[in-house]
C-alpha positions in Angstrom: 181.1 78.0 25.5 184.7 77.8 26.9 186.8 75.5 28.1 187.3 74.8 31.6 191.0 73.6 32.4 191.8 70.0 33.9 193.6 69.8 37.0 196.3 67.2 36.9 197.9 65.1 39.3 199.8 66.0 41.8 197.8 69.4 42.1 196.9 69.7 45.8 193.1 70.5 45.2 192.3 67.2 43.5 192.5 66.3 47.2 190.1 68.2 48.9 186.8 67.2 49.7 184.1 68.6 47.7 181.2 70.7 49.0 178.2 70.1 48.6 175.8 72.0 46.2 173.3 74.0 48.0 171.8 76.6 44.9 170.3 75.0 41.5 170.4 78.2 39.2 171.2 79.5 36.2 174.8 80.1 37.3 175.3 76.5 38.1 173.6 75.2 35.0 176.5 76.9 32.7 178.8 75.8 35.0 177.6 72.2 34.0 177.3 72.8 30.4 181.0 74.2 30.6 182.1 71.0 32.2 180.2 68.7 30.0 182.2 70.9 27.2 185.6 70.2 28.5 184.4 66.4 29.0 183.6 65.7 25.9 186.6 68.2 24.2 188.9 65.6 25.9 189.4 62.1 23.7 187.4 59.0 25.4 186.3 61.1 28.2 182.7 59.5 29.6 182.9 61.7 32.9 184.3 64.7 34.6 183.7 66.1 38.1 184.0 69.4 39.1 187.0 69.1 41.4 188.8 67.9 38.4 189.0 71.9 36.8 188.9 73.6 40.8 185.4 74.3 41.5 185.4 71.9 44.6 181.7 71.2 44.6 179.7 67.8 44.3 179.0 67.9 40.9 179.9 65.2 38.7 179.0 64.3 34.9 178.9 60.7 33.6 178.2 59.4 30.0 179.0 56.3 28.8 176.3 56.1 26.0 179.0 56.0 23.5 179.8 52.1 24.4 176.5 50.7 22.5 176.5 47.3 24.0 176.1 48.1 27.7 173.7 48.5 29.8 173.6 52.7 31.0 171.0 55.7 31.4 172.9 58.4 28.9 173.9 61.7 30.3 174.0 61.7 33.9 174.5 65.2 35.4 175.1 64.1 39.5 174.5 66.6 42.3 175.3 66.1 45.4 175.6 62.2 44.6 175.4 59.2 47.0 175.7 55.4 46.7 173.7 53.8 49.1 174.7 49.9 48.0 176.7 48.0 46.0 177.7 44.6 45.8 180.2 42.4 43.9 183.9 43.4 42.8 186.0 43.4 40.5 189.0 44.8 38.8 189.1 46.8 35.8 191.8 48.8 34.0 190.9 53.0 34.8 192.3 56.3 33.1 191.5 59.7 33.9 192.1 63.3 32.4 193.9 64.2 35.9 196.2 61.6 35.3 196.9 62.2 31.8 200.2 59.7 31.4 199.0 56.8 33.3 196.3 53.9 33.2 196.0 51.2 36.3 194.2 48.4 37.4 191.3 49.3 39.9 188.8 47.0 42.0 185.5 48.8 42.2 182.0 47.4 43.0 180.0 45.6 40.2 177.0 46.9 40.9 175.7 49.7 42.7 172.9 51.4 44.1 172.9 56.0 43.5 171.1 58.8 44.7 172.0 62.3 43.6 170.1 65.7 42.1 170.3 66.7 38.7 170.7 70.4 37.8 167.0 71.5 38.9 167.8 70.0 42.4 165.6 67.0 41.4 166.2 63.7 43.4 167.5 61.1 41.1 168.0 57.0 42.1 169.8 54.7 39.7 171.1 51.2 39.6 173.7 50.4 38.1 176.4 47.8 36.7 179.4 47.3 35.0 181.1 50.0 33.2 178.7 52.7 33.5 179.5 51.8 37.6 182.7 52.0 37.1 182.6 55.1 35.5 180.6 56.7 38.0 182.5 55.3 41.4 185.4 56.8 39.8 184.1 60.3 39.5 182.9 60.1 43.1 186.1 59.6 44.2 187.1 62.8 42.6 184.3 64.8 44.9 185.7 62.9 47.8 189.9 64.0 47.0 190.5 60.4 45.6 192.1 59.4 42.4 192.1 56.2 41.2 195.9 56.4 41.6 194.4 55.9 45.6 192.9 52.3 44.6 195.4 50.8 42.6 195.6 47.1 43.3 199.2 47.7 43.7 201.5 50.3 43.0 204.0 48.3 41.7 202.3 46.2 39.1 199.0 47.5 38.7 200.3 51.1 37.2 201.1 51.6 33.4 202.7 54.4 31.4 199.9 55.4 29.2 201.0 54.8 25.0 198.0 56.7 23.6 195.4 58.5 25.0 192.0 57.0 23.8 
């Protein structure tokens, strides 16, 4: 399967606003397997959304099942994803393969509350907490034209060259 290519910052469609998803079919299901590829291709990638290689759809993959100590549901293909609560916050250092030089300090809810579809157009709920929350409020952003360069506590402090990519 190929790869897809990663959009990087300051390319103007990481800021548009993704569609959403309208047809579950075949076409869309390699789609996802391509991006799940090109996820997992990329070193200590847990999640990719589609903006992120130019298909400006809401489609979003999350899997933080590599981290054995936390709490998470494995491979999350989202569609057309939605939080619906959340509560708590709190600050946490974020990376991301469209900002492949820089790391930065983030404040994100602790836990949340998700609806979405998964590639069948099933409807999907989740809770969630900690990192695996993290992990998917950050690809969310991507389907809404936000990086977490957009939610840094502050620009000036908060914002660190990157010394190896992990």
């Amino acid at each position: 399967m190929s790869m897809l290519t990663i959009l990087q910052y300051p390319d103007e469609r990481l800021k548009q606003v993704a569609a959403e998803v309208s047809v579950f079919d075949d076409a869309l299901r390699t789609f996802i397997h391509q991006l799940e590829t090109t996820m997992r291709a990329g070193p200590g990638g847990v999640g990719i959304a589609a903006p992120q290689v130019g298909r400006i759809e809401r489609i979003a993959i999350v899997d933080v099942s590599a981290k054995k100590k936390i709490k998470q549901h494995g491979r999350l293909v989202l569609i057309n994803p939605e939080i619906t609560a959340w509560q708590g916050s709190v600050v946490g250092r974020e990376g991301c393969m469209s900002v492949p030089d820089y790391t930065g300090n983030v404040v994100r809810a602790e836990t949340i509350t998700l609806t979405a579809q998964d590639e069948f157009g099933q409807p999907q709920q989740f809770e969630m907490e900690g990192f695996e929350a993290r992990a998917v409020q950050h690809e969310l952003d991507h389907l809404d034209g936000m990086l977490f360069l957009d939610r840094l506590v502050s620009r000036r402090s908060d914002l660190f060259k990157r010394k190896v990519y992990q």
